[in-house]
ZAKEFI-432502 format. One record per residue: z, y, x of N, C-alpha, C, O in turn; residue number from 1; residue in three letters. Coordinates in nm, 2 decimals. Example, Ala and Ser with C-alpha at 12.3 -4.5 7.8 and 13.67 -1.06 7.14 Angstrom:
+--------+--------+--------+--------+--------+--------+--------+--------+--------+--------+--------+--------+-----+-----+
:     nz :     ny :     nx :    caz :    cay :    cax :     cz :     cy :     cx :     oz :     oy :     ox :   i :  aa :
+--------+--------+--------+--------+--------+--------+--------+--------+--------+--------+--------+--------+-----+-----+
:   0.78 :  -0.57 :   1.32 :   0.78 :  -0.45 :   1.23 :   0.78 :  -0.33 :   1.32 :   0.85 :  -0.33 :   1.42 :   1 : Ala :
:   0.71 :  -0.22 :   1.28 :   0.71 :  -0.11 :   1.37 :   0.79 :   0.00 :   1.29 :   0.80 :   0.11 :   1.34 :   2 : Ser :
+--------+--------+--------+--------+--------+--------+--------+--------+--------+--------+--------+--------+-----+-----+
//
This chain:
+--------+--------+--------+--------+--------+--------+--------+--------+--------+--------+--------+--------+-----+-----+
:     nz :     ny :     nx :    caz :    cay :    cax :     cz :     cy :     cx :     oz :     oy :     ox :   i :  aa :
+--------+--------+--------+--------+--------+--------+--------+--------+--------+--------+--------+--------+-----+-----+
:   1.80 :   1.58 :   0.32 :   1.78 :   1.45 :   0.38 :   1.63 :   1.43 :   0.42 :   1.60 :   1.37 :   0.52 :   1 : Unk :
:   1.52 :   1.48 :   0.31 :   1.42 :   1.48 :   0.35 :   1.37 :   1.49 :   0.47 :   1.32 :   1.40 :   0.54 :   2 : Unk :
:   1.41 :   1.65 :   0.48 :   1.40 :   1.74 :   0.67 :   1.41 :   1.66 :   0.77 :   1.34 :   1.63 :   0.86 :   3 : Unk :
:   1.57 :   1.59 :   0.72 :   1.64 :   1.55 :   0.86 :   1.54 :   1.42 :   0.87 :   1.53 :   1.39 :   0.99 :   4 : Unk :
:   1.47 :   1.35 :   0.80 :   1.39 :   1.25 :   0.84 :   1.27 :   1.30 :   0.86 :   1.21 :   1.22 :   0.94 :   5 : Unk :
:   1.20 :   1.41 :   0.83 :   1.09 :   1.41 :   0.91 :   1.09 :   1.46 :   1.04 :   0.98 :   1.47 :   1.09 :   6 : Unk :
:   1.20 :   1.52 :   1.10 :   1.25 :   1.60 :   1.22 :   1.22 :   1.45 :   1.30 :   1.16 :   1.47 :   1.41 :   7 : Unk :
:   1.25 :   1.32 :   1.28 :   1.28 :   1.24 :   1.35 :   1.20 :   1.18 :   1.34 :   1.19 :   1.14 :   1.46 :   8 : Unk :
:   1.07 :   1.10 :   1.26 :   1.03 :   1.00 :   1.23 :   0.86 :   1.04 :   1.34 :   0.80 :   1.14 :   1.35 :   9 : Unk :
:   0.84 :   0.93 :   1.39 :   0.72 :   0.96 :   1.46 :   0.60 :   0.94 :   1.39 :   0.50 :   0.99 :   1.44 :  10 : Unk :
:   0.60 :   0.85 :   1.25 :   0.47 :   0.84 :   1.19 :   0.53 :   0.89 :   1.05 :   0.65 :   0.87 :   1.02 :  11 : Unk :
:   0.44 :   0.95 :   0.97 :   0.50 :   0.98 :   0.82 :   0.36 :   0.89 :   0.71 :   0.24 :   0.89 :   0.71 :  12 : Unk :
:   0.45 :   0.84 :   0.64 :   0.31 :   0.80 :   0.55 :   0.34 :   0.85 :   0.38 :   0.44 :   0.83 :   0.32 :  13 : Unk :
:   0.23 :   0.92 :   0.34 :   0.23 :   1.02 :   0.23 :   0.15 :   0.87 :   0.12 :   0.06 :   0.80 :   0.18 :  14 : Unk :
:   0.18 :   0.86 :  -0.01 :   0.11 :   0.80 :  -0.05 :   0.11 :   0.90 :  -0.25 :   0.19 :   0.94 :  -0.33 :  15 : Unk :
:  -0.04 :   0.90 :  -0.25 :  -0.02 :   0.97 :  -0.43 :   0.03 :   1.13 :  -0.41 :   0.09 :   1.18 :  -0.51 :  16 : Unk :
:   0.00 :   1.19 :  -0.31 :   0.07 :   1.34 :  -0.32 :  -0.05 :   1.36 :  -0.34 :  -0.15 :   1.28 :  -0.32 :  17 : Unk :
:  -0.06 :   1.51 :  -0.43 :  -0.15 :   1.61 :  -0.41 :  -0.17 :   1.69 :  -0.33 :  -0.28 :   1.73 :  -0.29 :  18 : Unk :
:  -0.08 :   1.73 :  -0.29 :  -0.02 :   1.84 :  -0.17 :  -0.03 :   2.00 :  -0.25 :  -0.05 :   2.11 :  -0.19 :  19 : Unk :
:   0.01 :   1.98 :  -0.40 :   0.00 :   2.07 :  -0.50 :   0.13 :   2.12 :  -0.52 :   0.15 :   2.20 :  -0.61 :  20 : Unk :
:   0.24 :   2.07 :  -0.43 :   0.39 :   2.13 :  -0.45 :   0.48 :   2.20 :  -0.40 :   0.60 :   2.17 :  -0.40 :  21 : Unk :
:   0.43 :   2.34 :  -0.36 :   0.46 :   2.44 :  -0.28 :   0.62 :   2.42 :  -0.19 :   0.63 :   2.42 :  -0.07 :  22 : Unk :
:   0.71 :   2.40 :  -0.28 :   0.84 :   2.36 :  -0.22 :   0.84 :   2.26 :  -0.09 :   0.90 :   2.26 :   0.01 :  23 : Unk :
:   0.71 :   2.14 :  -0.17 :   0.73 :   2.01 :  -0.08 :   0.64 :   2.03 :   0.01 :   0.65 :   1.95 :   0.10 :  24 : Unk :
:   0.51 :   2.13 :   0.03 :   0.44 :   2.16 :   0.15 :   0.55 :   2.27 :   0.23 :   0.49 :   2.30 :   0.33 :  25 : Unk :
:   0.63 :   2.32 :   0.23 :   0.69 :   2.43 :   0.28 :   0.81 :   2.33 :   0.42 :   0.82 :   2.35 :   0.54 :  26 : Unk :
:   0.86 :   2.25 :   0.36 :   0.94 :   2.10 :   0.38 :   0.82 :   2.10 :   0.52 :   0.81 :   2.16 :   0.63 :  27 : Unk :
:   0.78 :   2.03 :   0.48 :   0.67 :   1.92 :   0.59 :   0.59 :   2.04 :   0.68 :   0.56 :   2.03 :   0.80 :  28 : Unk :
:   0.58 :   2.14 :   0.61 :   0.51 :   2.21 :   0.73 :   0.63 :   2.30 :   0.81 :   0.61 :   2.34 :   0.93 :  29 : Unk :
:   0.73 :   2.31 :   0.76 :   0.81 :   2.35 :   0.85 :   0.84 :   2.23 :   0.97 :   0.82 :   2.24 :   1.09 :  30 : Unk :
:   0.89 :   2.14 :   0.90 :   0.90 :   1.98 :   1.01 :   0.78 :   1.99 :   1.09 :   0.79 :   2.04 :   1.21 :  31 : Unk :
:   0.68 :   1.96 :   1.03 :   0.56 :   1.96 :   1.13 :   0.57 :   2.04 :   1.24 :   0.58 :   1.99 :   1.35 :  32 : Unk :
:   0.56 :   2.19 :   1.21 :   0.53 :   2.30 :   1.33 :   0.63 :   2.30 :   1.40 :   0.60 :   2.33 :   1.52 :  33 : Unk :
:   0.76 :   2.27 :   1.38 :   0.92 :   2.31 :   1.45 :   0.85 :   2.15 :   1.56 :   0.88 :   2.16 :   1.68 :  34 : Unk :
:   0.76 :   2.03 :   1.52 :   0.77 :   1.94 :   1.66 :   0.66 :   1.97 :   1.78 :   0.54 :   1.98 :   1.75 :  35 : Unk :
:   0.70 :   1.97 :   1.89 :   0.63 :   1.93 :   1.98 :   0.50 :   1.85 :   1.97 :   0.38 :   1.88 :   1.97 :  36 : Unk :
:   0.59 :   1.70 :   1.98 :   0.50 :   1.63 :   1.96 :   0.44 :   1.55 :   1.84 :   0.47 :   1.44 :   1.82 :  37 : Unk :
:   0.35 :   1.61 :   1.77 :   0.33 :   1.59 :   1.61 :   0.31 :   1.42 :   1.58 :   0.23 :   1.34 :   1.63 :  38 : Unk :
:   0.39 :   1.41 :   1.49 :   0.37 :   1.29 :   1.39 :   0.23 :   1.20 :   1.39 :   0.14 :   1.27 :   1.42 :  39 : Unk :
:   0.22 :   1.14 :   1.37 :   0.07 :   1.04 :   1.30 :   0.11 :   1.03 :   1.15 :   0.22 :   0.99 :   1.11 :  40 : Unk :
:   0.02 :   1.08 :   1.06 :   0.01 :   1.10 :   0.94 :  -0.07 :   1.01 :   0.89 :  -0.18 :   0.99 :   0.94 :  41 : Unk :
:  -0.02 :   0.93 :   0.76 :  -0.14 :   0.86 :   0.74 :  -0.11 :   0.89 :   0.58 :  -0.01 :   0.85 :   0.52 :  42 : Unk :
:  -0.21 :   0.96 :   0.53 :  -0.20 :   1.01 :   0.37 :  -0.31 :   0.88 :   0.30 :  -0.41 :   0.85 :   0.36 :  43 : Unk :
:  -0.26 :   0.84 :   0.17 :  -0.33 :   0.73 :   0.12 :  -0.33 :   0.78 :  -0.05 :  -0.23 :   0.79 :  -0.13 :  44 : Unk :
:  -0.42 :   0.81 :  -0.06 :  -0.46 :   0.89 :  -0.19 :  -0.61 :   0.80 :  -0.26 :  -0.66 :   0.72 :  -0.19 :  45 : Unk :
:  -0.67 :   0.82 :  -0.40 :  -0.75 :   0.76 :  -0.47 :  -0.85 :   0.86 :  -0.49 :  -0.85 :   0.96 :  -0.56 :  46 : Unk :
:  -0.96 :   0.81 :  -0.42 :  -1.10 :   0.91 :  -0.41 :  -1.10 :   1.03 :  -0.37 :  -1.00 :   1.07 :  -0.31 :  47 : Unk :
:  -1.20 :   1.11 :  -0.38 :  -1.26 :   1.18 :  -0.27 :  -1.23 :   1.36 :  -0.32 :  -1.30 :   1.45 :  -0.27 :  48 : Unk :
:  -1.12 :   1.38 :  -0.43 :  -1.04 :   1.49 :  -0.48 :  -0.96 :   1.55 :  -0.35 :  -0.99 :   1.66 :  -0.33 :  49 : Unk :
:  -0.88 :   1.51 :  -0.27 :  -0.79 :   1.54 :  -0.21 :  -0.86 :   1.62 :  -0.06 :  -0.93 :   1.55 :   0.02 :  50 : Unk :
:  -0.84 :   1.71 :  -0.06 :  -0.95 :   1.78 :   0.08 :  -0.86 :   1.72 :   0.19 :  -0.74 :   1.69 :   0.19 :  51 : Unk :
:  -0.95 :   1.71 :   0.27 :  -0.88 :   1.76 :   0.44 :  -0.81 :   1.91 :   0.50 :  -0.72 :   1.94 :   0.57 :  52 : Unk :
:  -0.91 :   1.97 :   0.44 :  -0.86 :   2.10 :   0.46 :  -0.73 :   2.14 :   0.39 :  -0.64 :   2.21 :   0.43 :  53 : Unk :
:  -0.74 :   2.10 :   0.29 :  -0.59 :   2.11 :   0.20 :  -0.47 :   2.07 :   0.27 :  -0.37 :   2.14 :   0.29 :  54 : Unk :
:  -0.49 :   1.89 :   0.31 :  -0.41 :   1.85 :   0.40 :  -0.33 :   1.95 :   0.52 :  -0.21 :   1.99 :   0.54 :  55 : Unk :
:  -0.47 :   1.98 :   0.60 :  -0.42 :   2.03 :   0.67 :  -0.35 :   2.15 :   0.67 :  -0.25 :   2.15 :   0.73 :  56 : Unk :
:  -0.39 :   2.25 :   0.61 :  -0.34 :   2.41 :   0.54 :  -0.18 :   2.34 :   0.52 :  -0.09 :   2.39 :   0.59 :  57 : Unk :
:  -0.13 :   2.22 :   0.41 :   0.00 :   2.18 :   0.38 :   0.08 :   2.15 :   0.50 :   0.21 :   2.14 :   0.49 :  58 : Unk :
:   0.02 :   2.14 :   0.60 :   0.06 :   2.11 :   0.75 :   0.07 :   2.22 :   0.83 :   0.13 :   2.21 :   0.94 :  59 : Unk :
:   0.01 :   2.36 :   0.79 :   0.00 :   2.45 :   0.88 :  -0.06 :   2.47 :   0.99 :  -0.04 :   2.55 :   1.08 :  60 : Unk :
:  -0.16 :   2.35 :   0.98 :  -0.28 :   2.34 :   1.06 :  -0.42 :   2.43 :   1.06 :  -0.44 :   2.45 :   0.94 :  61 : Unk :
:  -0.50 :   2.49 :   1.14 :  -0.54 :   2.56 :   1.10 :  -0.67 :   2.56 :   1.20 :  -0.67 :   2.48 :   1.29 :  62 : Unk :
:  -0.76 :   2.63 :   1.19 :  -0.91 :   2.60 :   1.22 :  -0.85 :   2.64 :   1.42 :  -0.89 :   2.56 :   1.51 :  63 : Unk :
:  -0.79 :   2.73 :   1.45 :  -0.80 :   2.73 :   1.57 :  -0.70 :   2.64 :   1.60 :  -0.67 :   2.64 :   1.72 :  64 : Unk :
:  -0.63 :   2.55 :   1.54 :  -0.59 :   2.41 :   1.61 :  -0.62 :   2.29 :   1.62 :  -0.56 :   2.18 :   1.63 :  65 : Unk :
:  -0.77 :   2.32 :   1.62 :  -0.86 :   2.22 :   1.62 :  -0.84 :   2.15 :   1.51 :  -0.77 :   2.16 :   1.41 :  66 : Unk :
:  -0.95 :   2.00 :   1.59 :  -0.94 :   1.86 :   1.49 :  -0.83 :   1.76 :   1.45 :  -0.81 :   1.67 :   1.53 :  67 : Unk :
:  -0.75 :   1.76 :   1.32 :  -0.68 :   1.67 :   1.29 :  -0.70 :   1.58 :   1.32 :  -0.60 :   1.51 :   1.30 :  68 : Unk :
:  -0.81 :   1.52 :   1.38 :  -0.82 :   1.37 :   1.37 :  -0.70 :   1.31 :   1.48 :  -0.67 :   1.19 :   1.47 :  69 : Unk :
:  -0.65 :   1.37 :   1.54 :  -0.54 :   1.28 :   1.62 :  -0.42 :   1.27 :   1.56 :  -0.33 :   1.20 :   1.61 :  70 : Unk :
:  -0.41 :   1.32 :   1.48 :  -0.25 :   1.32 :   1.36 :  -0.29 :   1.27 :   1.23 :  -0.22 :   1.18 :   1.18 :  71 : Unk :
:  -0.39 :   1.31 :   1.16 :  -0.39 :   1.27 :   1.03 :  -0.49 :   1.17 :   0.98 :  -0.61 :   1.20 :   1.01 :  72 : Unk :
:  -0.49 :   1.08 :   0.92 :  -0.58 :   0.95 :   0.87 :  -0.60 :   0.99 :   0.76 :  -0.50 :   1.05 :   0.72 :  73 : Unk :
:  -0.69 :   0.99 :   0.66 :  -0.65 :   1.01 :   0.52 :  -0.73 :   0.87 :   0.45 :  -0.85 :   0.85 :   0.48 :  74 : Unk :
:  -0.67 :   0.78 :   0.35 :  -0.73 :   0.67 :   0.36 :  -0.76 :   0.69 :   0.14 :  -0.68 :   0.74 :   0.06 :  75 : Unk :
:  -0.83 :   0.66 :   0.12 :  -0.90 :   0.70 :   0.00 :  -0.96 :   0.59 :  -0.08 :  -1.07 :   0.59 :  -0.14 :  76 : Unk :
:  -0.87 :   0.48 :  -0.09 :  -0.88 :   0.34 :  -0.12 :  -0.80 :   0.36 :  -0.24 :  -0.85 :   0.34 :  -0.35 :  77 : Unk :
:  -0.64 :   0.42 :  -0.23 :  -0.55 :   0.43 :  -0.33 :  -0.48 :   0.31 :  -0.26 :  -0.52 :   0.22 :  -0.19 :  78 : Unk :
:  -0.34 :   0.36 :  -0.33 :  -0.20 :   0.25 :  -0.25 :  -0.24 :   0.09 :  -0.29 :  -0.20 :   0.00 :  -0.22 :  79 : Unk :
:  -0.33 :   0.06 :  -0.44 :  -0.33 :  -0.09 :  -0.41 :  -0.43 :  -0.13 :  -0.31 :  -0.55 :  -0.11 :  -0.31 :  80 : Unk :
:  -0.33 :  -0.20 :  -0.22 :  -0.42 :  -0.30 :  -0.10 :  -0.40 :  -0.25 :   0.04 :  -0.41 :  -0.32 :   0.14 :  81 : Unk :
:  -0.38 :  -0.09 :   0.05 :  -0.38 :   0.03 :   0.12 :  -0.30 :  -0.10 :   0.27 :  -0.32 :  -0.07 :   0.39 :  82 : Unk :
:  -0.24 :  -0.18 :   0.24 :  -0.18 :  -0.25 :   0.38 :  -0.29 :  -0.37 :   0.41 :  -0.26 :  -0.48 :   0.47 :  83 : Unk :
:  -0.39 :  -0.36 :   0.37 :  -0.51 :  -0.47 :   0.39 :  -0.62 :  -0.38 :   0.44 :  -0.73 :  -0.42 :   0.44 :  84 : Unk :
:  -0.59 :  -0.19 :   0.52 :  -0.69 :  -0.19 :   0.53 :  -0.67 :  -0.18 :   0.69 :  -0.57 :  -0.22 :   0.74 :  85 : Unk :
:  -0.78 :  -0.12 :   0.78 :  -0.77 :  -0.08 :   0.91 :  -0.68 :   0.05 :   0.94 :  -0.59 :   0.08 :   1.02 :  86 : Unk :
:  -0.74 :   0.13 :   0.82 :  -0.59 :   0.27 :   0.90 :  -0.49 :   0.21 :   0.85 :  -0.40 :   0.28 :   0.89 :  87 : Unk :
:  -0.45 :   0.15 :   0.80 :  -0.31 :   0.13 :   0.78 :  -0.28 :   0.00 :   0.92 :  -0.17 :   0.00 :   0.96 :  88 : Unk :
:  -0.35 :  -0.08 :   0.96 :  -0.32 :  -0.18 :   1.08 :  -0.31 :  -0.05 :   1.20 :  -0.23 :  -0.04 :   1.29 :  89 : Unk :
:  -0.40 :   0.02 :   1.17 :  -0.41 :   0.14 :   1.31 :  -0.27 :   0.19 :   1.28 :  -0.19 :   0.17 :   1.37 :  90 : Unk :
:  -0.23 :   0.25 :   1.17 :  -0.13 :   0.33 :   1.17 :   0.09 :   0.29 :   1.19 :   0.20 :   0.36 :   1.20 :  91 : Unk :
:   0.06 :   0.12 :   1.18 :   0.15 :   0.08 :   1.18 :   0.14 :  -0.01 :   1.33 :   0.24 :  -0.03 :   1.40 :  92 : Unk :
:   0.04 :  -0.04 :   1.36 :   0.07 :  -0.08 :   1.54 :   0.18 :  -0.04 :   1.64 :   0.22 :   0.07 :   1.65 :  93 : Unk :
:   0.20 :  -0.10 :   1.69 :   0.33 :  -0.03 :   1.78 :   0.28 :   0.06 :   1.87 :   0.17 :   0.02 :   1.93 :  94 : Unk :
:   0.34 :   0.20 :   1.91 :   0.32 :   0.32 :   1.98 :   0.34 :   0.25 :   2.14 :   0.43 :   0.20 :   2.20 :  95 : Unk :
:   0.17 :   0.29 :   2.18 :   0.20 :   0.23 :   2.29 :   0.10 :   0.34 :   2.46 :   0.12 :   0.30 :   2.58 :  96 : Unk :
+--------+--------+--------+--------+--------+--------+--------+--------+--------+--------+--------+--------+-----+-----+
//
């Protein structure tokens, strides 16, 4: 059920992962790479532990696919308040 929703969903929002869960990076980066048109990611995690590069490796993203910055946000506040900030107003705006 997982799959089948990230196959479909145009924004994914990750909150409290590590991206330390081999099974559950295998998931998302298979979704990931199988789309076209990639997702808006907005990961909301607690301080400055969690790499980008990590992120993106869990994604199958990789130095010759350039800069994440058009898919992935990573917001480092931690989930309380995480809907009071700007990436999160950025990331729930309507697709336009």
């Amino acid at each position: 059920m997982f799959a089948v929703q990230l196959a479909t969903a145009s924004r994914w929002l990750i909150i409290g992962y590590s991206f330390r869960d081999d099974p559950v990076n295998e998931v998302l980066r298979k979704a990931f790479m199988d789309r076209v048109n990639k997702p808006q990611v907005l990961v909301v995690t607690y301080g400055e532990e969690l790499e980008r590069l990590g992120v993106e490796r869990a994604f199958g993203w990789g130095k010759e696919d350039g800069k994440s910055d058009g898919w992935l946000t990573i917001n480092r506040g931690g989930a309380d308040g995480a809907e009071n900030t700007s990436d999160w107003k950025k990331f729930v705006e309507p697709l336009g």
